[in-house]
RODO-2510 file (C-alpha; in nm, 4 decimals, decimal comma):
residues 452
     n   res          X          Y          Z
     1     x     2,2823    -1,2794    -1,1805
     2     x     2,4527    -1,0524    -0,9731
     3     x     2,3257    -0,9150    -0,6408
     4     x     2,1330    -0,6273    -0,6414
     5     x     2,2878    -0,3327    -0,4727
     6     x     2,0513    -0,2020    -0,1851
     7     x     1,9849     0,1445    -0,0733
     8     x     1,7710     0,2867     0,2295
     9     x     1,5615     0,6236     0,1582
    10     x     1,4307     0,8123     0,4603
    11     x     1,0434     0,8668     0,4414
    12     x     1,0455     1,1976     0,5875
    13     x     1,3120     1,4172     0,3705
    14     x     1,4174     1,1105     0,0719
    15     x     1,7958     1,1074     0,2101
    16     x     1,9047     0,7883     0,0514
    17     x     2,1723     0,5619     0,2559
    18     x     2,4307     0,2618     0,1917
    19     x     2,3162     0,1120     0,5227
    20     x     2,0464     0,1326     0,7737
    21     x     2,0351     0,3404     1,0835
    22     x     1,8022     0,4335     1,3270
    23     x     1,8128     0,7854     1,2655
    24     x     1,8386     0,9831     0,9324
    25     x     2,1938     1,1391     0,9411
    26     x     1,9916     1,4313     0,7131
    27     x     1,7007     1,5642     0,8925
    28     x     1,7395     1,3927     1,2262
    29     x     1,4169     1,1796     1,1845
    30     x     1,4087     0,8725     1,3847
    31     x     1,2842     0,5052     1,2119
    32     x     1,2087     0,6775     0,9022
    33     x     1,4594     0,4447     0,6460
    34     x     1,3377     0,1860     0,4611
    35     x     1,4946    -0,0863     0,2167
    36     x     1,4874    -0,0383    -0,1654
    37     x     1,6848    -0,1493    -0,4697
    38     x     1,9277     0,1227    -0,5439
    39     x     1,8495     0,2870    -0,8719
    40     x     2,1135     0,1823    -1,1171
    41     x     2,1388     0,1475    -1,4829
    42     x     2,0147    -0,1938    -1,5062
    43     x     1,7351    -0,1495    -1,3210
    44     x     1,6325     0,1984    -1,4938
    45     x     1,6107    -0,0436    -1,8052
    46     x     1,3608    -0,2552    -1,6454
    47     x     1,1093     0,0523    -1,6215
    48     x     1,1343     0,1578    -1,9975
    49     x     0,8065     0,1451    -2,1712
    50     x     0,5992     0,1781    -1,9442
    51     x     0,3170     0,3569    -2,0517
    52     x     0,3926     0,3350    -2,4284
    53     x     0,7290     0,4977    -2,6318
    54     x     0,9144     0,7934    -2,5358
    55     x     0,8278     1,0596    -2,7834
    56     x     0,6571     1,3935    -2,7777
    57     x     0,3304     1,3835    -2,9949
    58     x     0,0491     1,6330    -3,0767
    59     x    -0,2747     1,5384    -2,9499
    60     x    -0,4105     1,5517    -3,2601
    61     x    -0,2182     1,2485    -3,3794
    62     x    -0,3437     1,0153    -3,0665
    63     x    -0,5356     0,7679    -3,1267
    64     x    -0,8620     0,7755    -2,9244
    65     x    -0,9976     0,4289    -3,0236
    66     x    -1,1647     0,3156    -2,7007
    67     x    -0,9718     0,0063    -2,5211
    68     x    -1,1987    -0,3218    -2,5686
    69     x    -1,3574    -0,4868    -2,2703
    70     x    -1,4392    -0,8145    -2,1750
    71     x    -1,7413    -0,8904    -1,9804
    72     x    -1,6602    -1,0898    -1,6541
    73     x    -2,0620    -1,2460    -1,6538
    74     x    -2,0963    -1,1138    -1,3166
    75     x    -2,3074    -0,7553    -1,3843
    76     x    -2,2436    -0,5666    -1,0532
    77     x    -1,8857    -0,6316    -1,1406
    78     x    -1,8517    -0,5143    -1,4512
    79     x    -2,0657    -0,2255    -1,3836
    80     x    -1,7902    -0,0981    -1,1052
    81     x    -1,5316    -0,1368    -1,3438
    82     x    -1,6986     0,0478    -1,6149
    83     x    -1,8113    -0,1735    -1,8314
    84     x    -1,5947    -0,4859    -1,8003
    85     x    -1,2195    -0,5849    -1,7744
    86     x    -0,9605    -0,4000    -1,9664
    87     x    -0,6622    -0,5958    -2,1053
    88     x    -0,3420    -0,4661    -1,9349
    89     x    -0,5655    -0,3360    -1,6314
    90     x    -0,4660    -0,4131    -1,2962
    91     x    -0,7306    -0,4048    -1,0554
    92     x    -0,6464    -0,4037    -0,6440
    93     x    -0,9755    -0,5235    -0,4251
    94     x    -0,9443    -0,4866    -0,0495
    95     x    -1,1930    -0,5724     0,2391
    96     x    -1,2203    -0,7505     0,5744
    97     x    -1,0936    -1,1112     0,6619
    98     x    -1,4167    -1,3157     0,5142
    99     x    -1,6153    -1,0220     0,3299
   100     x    -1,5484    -1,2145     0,0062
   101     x    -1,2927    -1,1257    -0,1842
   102     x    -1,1407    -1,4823    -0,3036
   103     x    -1,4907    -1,6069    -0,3322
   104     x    -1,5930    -1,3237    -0,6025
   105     x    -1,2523    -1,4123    -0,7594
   106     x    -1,3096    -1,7874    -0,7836
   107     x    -1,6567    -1,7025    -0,9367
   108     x    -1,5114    -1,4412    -1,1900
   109     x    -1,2113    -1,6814    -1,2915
   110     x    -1,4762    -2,0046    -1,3745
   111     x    -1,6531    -1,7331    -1,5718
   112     x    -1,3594    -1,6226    -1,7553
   113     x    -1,2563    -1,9558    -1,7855
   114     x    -1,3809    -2,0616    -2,0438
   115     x    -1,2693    -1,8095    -2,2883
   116     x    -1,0176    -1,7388    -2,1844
   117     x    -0,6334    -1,8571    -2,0339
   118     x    -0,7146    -1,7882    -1,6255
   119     x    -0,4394    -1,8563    -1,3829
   120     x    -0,4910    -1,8034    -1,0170
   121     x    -0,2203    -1,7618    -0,7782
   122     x    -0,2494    -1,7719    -0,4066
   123     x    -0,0074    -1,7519    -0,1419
   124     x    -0,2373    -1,8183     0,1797
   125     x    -0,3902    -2,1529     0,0321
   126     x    -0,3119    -2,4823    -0,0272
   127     x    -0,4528    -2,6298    -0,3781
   128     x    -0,6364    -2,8281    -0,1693
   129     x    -0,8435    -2,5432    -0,0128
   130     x    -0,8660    -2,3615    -0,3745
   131     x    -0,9804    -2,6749    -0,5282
   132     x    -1,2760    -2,7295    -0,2095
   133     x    -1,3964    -2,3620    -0,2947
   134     x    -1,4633    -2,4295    -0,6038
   135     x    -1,6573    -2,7068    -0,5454
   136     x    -1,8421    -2,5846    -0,2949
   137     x    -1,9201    -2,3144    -0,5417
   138     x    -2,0701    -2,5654    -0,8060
   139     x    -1,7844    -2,4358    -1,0135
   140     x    -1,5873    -2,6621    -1,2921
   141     x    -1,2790    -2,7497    -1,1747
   142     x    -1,1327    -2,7052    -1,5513
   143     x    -1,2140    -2,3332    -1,5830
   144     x    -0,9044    -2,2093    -1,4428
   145     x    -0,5196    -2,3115    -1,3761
   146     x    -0,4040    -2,2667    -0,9886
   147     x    -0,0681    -2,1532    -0,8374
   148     x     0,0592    -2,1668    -0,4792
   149     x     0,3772    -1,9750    -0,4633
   150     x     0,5106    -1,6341    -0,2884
   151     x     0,8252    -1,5583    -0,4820
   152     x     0,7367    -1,2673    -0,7650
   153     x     1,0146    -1,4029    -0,9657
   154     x     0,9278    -1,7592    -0,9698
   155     x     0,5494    -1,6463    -1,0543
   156     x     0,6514    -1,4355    -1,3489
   157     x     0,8719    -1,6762    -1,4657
   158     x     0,5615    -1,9277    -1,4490
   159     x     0,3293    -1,6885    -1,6128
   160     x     0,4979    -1,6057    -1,8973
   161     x     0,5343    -2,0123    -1,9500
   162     x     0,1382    -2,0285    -1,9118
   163     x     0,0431    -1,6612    -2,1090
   164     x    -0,2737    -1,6051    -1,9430
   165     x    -0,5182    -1,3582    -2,0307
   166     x    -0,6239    -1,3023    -1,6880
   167     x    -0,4977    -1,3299    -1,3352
   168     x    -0,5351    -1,3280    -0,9516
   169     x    -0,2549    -1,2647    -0,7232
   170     x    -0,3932    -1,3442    -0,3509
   171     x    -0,2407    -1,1725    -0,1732
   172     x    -0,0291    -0,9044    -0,2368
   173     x     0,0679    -0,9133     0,0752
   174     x     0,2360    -1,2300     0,1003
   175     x     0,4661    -1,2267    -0,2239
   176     x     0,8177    -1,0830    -0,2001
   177     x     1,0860    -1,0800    -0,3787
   178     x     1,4628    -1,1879    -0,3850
   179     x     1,6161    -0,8175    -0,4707
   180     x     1,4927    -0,7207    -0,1144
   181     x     1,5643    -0,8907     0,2201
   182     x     1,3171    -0,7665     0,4412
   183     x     1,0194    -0,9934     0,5043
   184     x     0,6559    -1,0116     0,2851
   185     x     0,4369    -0,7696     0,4036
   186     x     0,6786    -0,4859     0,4366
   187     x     0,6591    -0,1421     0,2638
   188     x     0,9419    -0,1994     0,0748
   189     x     0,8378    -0,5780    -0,0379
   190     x     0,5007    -0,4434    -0,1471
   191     x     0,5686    -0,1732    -0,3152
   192     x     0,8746    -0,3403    -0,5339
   193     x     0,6368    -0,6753    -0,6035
   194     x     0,3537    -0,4849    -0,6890
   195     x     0,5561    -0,2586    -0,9946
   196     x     0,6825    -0,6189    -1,1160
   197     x     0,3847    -0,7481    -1,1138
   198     x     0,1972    -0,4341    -1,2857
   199     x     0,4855    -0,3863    -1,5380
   200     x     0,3845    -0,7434    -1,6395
   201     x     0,0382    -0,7071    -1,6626
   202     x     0,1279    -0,3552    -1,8440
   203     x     0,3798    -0,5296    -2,1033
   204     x     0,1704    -0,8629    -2,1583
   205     x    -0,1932    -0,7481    -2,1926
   206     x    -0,2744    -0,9463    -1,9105
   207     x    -0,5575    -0,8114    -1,6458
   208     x    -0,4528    -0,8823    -1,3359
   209     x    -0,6275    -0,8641    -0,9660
   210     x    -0,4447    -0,8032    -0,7112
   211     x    -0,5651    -0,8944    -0,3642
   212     x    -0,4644    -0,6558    -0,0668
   213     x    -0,4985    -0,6740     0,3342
   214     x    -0,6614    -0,3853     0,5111
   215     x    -0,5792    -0,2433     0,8550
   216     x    -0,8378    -0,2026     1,1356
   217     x    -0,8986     0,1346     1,0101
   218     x    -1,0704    -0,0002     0,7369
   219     x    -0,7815     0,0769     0,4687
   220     x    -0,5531    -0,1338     0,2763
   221     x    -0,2282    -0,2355     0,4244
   222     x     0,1345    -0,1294     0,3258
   223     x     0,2855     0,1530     0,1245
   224     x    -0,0022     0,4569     0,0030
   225     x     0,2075     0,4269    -0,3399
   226     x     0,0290     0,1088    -0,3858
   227     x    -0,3175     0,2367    -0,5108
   228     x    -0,1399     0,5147    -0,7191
   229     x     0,0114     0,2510    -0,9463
   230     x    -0,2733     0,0187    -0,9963
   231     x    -0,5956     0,1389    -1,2421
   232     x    -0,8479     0,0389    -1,0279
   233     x    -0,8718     0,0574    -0,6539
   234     x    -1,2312    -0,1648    -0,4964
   235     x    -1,2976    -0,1863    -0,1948
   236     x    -1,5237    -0,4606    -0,0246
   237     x    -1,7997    -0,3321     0,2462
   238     x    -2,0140    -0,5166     0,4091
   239     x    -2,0130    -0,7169     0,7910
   240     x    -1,8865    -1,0945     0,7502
   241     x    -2,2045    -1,1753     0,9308
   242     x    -2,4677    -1,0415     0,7021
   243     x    -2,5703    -1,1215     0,3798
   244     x    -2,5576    -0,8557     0,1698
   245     x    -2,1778    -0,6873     0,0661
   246     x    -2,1012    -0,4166    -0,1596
   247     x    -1,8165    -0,2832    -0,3535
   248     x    -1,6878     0,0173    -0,4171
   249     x    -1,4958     0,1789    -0,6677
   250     x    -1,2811     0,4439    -0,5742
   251     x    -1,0384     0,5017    -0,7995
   252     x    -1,0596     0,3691    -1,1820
   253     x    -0,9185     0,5425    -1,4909
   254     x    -1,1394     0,3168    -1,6449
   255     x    -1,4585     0,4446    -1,5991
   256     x    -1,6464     0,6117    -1,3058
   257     x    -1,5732     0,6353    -0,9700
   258     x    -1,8271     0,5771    -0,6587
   259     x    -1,9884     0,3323    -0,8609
   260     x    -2,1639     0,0377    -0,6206
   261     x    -2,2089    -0,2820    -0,6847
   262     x    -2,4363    -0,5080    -0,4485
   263     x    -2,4082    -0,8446    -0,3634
   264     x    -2,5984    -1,1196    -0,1914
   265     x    -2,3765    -1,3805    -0,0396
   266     x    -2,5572    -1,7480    -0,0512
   267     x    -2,4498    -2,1400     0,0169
   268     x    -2,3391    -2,0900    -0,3904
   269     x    -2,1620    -1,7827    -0,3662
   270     x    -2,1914    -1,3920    -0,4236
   271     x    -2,5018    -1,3688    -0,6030
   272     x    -2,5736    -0,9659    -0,8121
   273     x    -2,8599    -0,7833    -0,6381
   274     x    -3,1332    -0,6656    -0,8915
   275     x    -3,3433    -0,4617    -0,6916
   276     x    -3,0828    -0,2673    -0,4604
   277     x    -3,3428    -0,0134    -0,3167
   278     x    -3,5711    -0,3262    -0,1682
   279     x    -3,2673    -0,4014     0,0610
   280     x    -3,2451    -0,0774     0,2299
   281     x    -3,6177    -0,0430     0,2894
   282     x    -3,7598    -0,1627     0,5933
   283     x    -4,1532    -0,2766     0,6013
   284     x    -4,2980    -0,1218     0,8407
   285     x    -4,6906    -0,2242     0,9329
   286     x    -4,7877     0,0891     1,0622
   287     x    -4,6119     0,4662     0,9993
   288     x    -4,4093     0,4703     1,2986
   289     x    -4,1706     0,8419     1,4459
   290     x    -3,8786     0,9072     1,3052
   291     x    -3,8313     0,7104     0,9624
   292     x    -3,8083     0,8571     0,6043
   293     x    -3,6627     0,7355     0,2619
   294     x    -3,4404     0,9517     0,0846
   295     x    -3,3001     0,8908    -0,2535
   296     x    -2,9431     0,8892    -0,2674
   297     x    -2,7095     0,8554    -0,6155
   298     x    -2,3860     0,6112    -0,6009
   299     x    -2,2583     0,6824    -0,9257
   300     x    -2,4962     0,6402    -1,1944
   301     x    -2,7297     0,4753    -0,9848
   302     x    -2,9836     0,6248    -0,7546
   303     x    -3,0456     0,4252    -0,4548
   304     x    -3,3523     0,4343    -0,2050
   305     x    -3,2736     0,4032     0,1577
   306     x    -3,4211     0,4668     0,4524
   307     x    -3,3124     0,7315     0,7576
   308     x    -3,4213     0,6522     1,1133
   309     x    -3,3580     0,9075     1,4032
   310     x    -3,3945     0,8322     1,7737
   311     x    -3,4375     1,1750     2,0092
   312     x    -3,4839     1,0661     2,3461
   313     x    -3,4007     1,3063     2,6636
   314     x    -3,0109     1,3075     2,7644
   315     x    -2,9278     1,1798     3,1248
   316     x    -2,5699     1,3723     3,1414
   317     x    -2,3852     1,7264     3,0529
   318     x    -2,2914     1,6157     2,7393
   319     x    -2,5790     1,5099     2,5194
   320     x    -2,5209     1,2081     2,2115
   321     x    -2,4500     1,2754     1,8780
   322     x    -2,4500     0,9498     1,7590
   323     x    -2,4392     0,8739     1,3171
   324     x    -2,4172     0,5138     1,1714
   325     x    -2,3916     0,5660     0,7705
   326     x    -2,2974     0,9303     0,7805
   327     x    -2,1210     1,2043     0,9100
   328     x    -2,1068     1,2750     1,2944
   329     x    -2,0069     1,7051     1,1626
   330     x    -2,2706     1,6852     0,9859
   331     x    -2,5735     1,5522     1,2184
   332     x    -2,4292     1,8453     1,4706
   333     x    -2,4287     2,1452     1,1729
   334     x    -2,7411     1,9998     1,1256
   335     x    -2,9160     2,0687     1,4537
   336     x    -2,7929     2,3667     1,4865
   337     x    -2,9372     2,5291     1,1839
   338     x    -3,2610     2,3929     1,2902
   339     x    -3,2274     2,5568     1,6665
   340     x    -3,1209     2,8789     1,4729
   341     x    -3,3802     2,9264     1,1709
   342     x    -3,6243     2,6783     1,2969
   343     x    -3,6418     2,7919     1,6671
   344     x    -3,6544     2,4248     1,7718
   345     x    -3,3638     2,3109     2,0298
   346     x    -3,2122     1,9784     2,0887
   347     x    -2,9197     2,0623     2,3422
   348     x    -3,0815     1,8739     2,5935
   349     x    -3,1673     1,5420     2,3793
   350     x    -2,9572     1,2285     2,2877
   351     x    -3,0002     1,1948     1,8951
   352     x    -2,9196     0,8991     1,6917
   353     x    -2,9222     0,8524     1,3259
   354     x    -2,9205     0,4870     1,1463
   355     x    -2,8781     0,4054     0,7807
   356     x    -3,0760     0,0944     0,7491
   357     x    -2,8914    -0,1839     0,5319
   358     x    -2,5085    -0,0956     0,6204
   359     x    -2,4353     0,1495     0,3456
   360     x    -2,2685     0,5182     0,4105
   361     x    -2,4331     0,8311     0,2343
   362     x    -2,1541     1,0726     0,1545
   363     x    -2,3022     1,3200    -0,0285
   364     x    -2,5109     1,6268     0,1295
   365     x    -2,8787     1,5472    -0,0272
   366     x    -2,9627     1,2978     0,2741
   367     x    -3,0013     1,6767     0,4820
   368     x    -3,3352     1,7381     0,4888
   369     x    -3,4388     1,3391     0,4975
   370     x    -3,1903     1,3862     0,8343
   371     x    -3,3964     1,6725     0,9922
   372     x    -3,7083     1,5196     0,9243
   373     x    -3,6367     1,1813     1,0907
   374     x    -3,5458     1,3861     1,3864
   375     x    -3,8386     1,6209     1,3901
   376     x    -4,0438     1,3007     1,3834
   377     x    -3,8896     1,1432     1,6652
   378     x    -3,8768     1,4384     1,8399
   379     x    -4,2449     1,5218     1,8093
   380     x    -4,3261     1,1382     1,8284
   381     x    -4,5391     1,2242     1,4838
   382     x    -4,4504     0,9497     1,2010
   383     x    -4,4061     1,0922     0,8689
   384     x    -4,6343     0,9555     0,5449
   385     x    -4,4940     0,5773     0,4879
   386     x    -4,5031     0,6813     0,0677
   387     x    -4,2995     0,9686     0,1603
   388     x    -3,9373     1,0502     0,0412
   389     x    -3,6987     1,3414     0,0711
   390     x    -3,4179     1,4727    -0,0856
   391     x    -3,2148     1,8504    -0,0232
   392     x    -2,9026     1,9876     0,0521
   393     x    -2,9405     2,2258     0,3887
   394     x    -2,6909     2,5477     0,4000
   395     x    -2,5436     2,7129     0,7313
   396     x    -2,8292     3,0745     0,6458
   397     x    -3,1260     2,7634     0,6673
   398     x    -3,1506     2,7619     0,2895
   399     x    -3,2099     2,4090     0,1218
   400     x    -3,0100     2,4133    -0,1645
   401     x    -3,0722     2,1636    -0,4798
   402     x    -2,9083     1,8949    -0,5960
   403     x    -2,7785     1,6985    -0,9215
   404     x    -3,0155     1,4467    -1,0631
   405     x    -3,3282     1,5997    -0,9125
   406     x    -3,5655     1,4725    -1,1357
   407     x    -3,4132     1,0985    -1,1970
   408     x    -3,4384     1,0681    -0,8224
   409     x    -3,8320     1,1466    -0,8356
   410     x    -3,8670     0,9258    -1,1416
   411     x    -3,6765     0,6533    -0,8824
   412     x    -3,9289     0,6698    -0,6220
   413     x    -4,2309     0,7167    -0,8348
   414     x    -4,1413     0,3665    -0,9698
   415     x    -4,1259     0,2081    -0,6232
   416     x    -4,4875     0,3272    -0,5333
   417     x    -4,4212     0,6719    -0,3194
   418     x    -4,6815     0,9529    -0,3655
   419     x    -4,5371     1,2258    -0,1444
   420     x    -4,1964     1,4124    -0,2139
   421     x    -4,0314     1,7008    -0,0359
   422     x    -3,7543     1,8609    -0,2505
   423     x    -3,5666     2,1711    -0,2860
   424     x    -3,7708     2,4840    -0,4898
   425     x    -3,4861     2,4742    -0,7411
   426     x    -3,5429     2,1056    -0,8148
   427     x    -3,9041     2,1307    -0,8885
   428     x    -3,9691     2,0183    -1,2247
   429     x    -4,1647     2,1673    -1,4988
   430     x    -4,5286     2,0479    -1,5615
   431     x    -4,4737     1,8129    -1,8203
   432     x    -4,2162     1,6471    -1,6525
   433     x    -4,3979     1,6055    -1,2993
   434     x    -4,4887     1,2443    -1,2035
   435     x    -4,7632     1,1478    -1,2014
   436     x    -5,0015     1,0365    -0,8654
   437     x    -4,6992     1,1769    -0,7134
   438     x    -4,7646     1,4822    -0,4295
   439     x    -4,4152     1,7123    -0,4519
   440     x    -4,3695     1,9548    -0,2040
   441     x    -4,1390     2,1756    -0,3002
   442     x    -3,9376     2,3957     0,0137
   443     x    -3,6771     2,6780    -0,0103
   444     x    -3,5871     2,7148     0,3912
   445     x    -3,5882     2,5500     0,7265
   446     x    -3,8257     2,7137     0,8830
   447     x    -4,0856     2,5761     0,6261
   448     x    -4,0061     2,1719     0,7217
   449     x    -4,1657     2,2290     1,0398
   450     x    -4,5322     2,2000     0,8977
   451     x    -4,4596     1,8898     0,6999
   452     x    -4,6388     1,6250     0,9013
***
């Protein structure tokens, strides 16, 4: 086989080179070139059906037959991918060093296994270390085939000898591949491994997981491109040192995104969370200032969690604004609505807002659970301990609704609460109020102040 010609393309204007310099002789841009394979005939071949055959069609005449799935066993899983694994899907899964990711692997290959051909290829491990995991696990050591190799070529080669049906690459990181000299890891490494490795998966049927680094920033490691050409893009929260992770999808053209899935990790292994709201709640003996459950949605699932605030007087110029599970912006737009339309000032008082459990709240309905766990503290008045609350706040001191009003009542109705304060728009009609259940129902600012 003759050696591949290389090129090196400049990151800031695309300026492609016959040999690497230090500066782009184009725009002037300094460390900006990178290796790749130059494009050539041969390797334009390689690329060719791709995503099916090269031919205009009507949409009428396309198929819409819904791609099978195949259920992992592991529910929280399978719900983040939408329903199960697709054949030909290629699925990257990132998190910290020790969140979990090769342990949820090992436990999805021995449950695969056995209907399937699993192969699982790592290039940090020894056998050895594999083959301990799974024991550990109180896995079979027959459910899957292992792999320790780095080259992309030689594991190709080896998988289409084997044909299996499913398969882990850990990690992506780590494999390179002979058309490229720079070292594994680098941008140009991952990004020309990973489109082997997915036009495989793409021209076999196989599903394939691909493991990836992240950075200290909390995202995955090398070239952006990367998540663009996978289908599925999970990420693994959750602190090494506690017990309960989650994952997240972000991206999955699959199914739904911001799906969660919640695990509990054990002496076994990552074991599916049935009761996700009982995690997030703390028990409390006696009502104590500023705490309040809000309901929350992560994907199709709505999620009760609990909002503490600490106000306490500020000893310097600058006063805290301190957020763990949400938005810092928002804490401060926050406050000052309620100084402006609710004639109540904080300037002058440290505030600190906790999401208890580890997960972040993204979306705007956790507003007026937020201002009440600070009125609270600030008053030193506990709120009802059966109380929830649920609104989006606007910049005039109007609470706005939001989707899925009435599925997030029905939520906390089940789990026992009797007192609700929600947005006027969100009230529901008579018929469809809960029952035993006290709703309060608020259209501005100014009217949280008497909720006590």
């Amino acid at each position: 086989m003759a050696k591949p010609k290389l090129a090196y393309s400049c990151t800031a204007c695309g300026a492609s080179h016959n040999k690497w310099a230090g500066q782009c002789g184009d725009c002037g841009a300094w460390n900006t070139l990178i290796e790749s394979v130059a494009s050539t005939k041969e390797t334009s071949a390689r690329f060719t059906g791709y995503a099916g055959q090269s031919r205009i069609q009507n949409m009428a005449d396309i198929s819409l037959t819904e791609a099978p799935r195949h259920a992992t066993g592991i529910g929280e899983l399978d719900r983040v991918l939408g329903g199960g694994l697709v054949h030909g899907s290629v699925i990257l899964i990132g998190g910290d060093p020790g969140i979990g990711k090769s342990t949820l692997l090992t436990q999805t290959l021995a449950t695969l296994g056995g209907q399937m051909k699993a192969l699982y290829v790592t290039g940090e491990e020894s056998l050895q270390q594999v083959t301990l995991r799974v024991r550990r696990l109180g896995l079979r050591d027959d459910s899957f085939r292992l792999l320790t190799e780095t080259c992309v070529e030689r594991i190709l080669a080896l998988a289409e000898q084997e044909k299996p049906k499913v398969m882990v690459i850990d990690s992506i990181q780590t494999v390179y591949t002979e058309l490229l000299q720079s070292a594994p890891g680098a941008v140009a490494q991952v990004r020309e491994a990973a489109a082997q490795l997915v036009r495989f998966a793409k021209q076999t049927g196989t599903a394939l997981f691909l493991v990836g680094h992240v950075t200290k920033e909390g995202t995955l490691a090398g070239p952006r491109v990367l998540e663009h050409m996978v289908d599925t893009v999970l990420y693994f929260e959750g602190d090494a040192g506690e017990r309960y992770r989650m994952i997240r999808a972000v991206k999955n053209r699959f199914g739904a995104v911001n799906e969660l899935g919640l695990f509990a990790m054990t002496e076994t292994g990552l074991k599916t969370v049935s009761n996700p709201s009982a995690i997030f709640l703390s028990r409390h003996d006696e009502p104590v200032p500023g705490s309040i459950i809000t309901v929350t949605r992560e994907g199709n699932r709505p999620l009760l969690i609990e909002v503490q605030a600490l106000v306490d007087d500020s000893h310097t110029s600058n006063p805290r604004r301190v957020t763990l599970g949400l938005d810092q912006n928002r804490l401060s737009l926050l406050l000052a609505v309620l100084h402006r339309h609710g004639g109540i000032a904080m300037y002058d008082q440290d505030v600190f807002i906790n999401i208890v459990g580890g997960v972040r709240v993204t979306e705007t309905a956790a507003d007026v659970a937020m201002l009440l766990a600070c009125l609270s503290s600030f008053r030193s008045k506990p709120l009802p301990q059966k109380m929830i609350a649920f609104g989006e706040i606007g910049l005039a001191g109007e609470i706005r609704p939001v989707p899925n009003g009435q599925e997030r009542l029905k939520e906390a109705a089940k789990h026992g609460f009797t007192h609700a304060v929600i947005p006027r728009d969100n009230l529901p009609k008579k018929q469809d109020m809960p029952t035993d259940m006290e709703v309060i129902a608020v259209k501005r600012v100014s009217e949280l102040l008497d909720i006590h």
